[in-house]
LOPATOR-941982 format. One record per atom (N, C-alpha, C, CB): residue in three letters; atom name; residue number from 1; x, z, y. Coordinates in steps of 0.2 Angstrom, whole numbers, m for minus. Atoms other than C-alpha are relative to their C-alpha. Glycine has a CB too. Layout:
residues N
{code: ala; site: CA; pos: NUM; u: X; w: Z; v: Y}
...
end
This chain:
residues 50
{code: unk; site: N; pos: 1; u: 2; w: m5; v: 5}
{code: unk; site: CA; pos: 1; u: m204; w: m272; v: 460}
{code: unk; site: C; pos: 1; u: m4; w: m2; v: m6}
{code: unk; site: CB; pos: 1; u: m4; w: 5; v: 4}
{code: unk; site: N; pos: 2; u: 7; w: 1; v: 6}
{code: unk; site: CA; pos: 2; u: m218; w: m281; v: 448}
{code: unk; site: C; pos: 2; u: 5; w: m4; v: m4}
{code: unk; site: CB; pos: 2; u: m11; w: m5; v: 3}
{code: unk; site: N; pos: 3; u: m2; w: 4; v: 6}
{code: unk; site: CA; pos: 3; u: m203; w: m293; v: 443}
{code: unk; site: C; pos: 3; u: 3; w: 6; v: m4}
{code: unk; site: CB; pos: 3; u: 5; w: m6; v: 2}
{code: unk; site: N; pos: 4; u: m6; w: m4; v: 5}
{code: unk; site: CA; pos: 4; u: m192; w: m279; v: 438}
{code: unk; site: C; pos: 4; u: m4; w: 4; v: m8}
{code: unk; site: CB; pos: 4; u: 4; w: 7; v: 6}
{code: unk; site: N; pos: 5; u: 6; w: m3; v: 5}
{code: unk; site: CA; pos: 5; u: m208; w: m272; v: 427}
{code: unk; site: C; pos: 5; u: 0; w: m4; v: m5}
{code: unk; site: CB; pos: 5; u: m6; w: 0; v: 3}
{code: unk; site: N; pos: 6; u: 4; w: 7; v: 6}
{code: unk; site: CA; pos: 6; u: m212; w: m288; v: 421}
{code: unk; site: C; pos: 6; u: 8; w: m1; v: m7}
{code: unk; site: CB; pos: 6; u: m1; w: m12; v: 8}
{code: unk; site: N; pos: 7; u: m6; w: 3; v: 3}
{code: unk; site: CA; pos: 7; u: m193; w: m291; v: 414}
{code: unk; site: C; pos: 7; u: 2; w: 7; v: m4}
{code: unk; site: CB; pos: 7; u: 7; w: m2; v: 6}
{code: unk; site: N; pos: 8; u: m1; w: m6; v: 5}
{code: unk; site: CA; pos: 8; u: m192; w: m273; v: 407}
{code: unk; site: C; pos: 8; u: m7; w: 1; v: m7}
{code: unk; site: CB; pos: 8; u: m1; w: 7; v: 5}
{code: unk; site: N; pos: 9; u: 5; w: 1; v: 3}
{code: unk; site: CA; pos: 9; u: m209; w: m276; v: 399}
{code: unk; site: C; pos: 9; u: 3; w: m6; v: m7}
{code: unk; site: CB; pos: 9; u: m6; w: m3; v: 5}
{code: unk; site: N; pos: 10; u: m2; w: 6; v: 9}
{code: unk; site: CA; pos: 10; u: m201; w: m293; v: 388}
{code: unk; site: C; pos: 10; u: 3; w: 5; v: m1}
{code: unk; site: CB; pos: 10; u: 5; w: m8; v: 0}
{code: unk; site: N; pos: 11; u: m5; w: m3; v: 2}
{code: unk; site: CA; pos: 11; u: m187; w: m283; v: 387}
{code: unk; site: C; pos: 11; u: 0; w: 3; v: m7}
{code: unk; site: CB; pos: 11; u: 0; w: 4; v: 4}
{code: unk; site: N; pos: 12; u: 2; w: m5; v: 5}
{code: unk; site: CA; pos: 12; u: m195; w: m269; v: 377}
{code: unk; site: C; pos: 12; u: m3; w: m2; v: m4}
{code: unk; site: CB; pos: 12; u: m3; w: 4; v: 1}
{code: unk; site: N; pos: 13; u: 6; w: 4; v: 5}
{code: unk; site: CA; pos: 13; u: m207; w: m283; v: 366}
{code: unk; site: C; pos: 13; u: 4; w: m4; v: m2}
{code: unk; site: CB; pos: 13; u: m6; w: m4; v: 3}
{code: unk; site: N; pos: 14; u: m3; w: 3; v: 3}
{code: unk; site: CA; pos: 14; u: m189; w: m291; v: 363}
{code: unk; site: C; pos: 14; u: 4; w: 4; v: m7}
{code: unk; site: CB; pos: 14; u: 4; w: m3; v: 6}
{code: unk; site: N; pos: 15; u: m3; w: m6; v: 3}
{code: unk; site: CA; pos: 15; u: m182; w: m275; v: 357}
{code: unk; site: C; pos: 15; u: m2; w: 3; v: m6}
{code: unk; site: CB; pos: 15; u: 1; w: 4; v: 4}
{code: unk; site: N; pos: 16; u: 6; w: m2; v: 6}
{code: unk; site: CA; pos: 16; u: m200; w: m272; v: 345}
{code: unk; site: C; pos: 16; u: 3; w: m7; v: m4}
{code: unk; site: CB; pos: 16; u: m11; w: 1; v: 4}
{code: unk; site: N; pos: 17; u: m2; w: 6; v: 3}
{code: unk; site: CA; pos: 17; u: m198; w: m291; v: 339}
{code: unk; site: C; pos: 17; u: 5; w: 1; v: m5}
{code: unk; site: CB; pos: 17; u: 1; w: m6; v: 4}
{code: unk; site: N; pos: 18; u: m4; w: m1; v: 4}
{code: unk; site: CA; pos: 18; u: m180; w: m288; v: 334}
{code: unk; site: C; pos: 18; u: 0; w: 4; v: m4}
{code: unk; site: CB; pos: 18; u: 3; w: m1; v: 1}
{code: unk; site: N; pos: 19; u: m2; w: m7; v: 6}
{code: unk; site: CA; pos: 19; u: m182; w: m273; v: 325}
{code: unk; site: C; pos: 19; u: m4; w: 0; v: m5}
{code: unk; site: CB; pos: 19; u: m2; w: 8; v: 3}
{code: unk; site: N; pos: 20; u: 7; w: m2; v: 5}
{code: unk; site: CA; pos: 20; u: m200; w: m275; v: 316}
{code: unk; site: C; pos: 20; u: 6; w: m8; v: m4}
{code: unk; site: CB; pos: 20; u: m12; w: m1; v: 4}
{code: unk; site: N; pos: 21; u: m4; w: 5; v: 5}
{code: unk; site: CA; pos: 21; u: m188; w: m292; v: 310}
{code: unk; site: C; pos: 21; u: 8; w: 2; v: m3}
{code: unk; site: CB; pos: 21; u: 1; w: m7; v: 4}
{code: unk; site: N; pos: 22; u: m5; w: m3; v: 4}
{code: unk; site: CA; pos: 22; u: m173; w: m284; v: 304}
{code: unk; site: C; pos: 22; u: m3; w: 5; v: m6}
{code: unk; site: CB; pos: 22; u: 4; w: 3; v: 4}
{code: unk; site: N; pos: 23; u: 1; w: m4; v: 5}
{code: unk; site: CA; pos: 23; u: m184; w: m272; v: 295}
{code: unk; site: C; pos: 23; u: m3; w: m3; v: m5}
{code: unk; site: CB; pos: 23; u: m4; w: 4; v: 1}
{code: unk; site: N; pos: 24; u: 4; w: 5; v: 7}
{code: unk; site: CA; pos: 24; u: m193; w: m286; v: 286}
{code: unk; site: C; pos: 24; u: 5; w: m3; v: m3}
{code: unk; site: CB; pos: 24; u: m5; w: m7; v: 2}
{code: unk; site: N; pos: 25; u: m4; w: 5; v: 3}
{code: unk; site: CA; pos: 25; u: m177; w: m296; v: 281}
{code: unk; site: C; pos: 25; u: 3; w: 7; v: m5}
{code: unk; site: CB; pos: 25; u: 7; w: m4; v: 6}
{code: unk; site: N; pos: 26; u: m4; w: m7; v: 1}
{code: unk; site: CA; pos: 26; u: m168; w: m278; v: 276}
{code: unk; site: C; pos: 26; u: m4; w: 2; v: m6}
{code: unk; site: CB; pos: 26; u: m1; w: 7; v: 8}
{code: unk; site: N; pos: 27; u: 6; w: m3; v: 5}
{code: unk; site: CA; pos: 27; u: m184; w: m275; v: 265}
{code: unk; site: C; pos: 27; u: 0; w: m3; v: m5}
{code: unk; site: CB; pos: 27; u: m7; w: 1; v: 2}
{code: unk; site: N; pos: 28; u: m2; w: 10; v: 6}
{code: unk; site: CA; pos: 28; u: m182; w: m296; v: 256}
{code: unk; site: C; pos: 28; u: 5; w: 2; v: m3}
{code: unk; site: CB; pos: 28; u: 2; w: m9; v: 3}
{code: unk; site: N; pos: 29; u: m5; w: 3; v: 2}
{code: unk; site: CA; pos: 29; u: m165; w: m296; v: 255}
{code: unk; site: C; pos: 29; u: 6; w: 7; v: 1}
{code: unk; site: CB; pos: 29; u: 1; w: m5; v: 5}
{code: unk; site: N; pos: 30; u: m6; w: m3; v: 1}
{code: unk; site: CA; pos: 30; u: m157; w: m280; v: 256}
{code: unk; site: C; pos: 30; u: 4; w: 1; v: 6}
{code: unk; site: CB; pos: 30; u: 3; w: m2; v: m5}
{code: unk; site: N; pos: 31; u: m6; w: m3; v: m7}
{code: unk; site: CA; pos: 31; u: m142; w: m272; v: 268}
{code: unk; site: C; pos: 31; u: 3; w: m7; v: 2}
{code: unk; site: CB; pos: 31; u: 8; w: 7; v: m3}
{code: unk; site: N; pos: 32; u: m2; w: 6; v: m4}
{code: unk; site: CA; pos: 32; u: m139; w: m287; v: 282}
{code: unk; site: C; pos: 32; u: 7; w: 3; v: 1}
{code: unk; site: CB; pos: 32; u: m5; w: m2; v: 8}
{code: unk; site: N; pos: 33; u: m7; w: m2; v: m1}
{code: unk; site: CA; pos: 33; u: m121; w: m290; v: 286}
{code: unk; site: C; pos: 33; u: m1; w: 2; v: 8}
{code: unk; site: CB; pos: 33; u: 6; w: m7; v: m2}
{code: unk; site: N; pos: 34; u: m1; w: m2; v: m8}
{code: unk; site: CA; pos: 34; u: m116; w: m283; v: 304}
{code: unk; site: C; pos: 34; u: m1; w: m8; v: 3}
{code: unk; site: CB; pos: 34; u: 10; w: 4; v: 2}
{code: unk; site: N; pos: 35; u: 2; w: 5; v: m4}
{code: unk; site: CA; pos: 35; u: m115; w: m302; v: 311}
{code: unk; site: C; pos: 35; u: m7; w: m5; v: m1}
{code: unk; site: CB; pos: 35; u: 5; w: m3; v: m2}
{code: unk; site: N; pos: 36; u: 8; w: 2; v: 0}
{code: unk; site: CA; pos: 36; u: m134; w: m306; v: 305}
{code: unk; site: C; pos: 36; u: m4; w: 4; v: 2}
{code: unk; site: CB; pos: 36; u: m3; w: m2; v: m6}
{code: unk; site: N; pos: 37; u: 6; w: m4; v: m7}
{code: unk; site: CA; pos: 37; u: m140; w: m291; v: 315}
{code: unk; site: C; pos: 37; u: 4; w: m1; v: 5}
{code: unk; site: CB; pos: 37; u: m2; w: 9; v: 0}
{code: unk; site: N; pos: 38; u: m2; w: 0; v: m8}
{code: unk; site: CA; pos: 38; u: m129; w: m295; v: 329}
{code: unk; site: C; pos: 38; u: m5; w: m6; v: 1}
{code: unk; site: CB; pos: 38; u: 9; w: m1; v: 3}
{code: unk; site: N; pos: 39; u: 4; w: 7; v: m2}
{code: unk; site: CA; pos: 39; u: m138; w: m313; v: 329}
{code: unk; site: C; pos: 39; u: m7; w: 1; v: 3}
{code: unk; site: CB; pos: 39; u: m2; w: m5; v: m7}
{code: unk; site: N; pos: 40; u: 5; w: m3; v: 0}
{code: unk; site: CA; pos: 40; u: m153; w: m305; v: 328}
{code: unk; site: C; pos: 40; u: m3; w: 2; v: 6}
{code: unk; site: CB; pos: 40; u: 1; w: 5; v: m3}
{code: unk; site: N; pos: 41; u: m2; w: m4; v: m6}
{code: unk; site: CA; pos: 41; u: m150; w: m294; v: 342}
{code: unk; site: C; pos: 41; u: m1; w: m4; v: 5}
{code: unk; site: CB; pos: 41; u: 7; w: 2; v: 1}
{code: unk; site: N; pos: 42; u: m2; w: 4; v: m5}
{code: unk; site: CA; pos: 42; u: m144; w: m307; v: 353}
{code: unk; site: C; pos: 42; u: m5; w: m6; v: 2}
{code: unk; site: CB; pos: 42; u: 8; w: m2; v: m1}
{code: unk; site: N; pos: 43; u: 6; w: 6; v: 0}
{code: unk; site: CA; pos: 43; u: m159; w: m321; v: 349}
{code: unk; site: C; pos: 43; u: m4; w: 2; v: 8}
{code: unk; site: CB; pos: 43; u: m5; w: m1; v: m8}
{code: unk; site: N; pos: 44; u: 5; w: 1; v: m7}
{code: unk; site: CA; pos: 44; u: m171; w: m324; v: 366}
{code: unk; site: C; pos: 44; u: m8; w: 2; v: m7}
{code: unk; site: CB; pos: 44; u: 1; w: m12; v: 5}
{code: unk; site: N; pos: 45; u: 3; w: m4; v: 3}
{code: unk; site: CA; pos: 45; u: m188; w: m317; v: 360}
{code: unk; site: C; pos: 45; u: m3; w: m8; v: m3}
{code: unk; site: CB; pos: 45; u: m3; w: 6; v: 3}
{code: unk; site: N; pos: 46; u: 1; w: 5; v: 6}
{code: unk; site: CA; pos: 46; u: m193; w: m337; v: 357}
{code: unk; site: C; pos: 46; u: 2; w: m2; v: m7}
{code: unk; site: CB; pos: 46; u: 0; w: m4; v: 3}
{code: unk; site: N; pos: 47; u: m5; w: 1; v: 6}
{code: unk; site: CA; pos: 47; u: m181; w: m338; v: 344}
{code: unk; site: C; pos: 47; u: m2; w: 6; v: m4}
{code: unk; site: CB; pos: 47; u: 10; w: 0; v: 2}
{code: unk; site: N; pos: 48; u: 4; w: m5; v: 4}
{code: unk; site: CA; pos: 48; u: m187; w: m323; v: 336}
{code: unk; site: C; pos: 48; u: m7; w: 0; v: m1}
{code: unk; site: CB; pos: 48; u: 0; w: 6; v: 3}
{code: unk; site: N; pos: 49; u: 9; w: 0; v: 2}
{code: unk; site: CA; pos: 49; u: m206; w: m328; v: 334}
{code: unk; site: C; pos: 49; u: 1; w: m6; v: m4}
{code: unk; site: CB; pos: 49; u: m6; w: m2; v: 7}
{code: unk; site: N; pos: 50; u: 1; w: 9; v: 3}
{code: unk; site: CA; pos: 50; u: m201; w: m346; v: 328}
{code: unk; site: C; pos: 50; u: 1; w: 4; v: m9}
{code: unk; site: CB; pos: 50; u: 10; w: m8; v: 4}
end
């Protein structure tokens, strides 16, 4: 049970990461193409901090 928590916890902190970072790129650079938010999307959350 505490893993399934734990794995919904990143989950939800991968899902904040990508979003607060699309809204920062979206804000620099204007409307992202569909395939640089799917990248986005799909990155592991280390890949989204780096």
């Amino acid at each position: 049970m505490k893993k399934g928590i734990k794995k919904s916890r990143q989950e939800g902190r991968q899902e904040g990461e990508a979003s607060l970072l699309l809204l920062m790129l979206e804000l620099r650079f204007g409307t992202l193409s569909e395939s640089d938010r799917v990248q986005v999307w799909s990155a592991d959350s280390d890949t989204l901090l780096r």
